[in-house]
C-alpha positions, 0 to 999 in steps of 0.5 A: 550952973556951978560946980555943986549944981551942974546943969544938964549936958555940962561937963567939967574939964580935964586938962592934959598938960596943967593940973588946972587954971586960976581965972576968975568968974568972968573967965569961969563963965567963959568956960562953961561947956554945955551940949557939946555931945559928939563935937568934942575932939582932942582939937576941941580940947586943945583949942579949950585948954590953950583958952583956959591958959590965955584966960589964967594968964591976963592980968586982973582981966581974966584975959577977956578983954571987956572985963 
């Protein structure tokens, strides 16, 4: 799955409070979303962002901890 050829029940983020995230590929990775359906809720949402924002802010290490 990628932007240009997105997989079947993915989407992409949109985030409410930043324009978007710098992470890196191990972090993109992380943020796939696919099948969600009727479980995504504005707390899922929040819950992604707040994510996206701990990934987009480690150091060289996409904030996840075995990169």
């Amino acid at each position: 799955m990628t932007l240009t050829q997105p997989a079947a029940g993915c989407r992409d983020l949109a985030f409410r409070h930043h324009a978007g995230y710098a992470v890196g590929e191990a972090g993109e990775v992380a943020l796939h979303l696919c099948d969600v359906g009727e479980a995504w809720t504005a707390a899922v949402a929040a819950d992604i962002e707040d994510f996206a924002r701990d990934l987009a802010e480690g150091a060289g290490t996409d904030g996840l901890g075995w990169s």
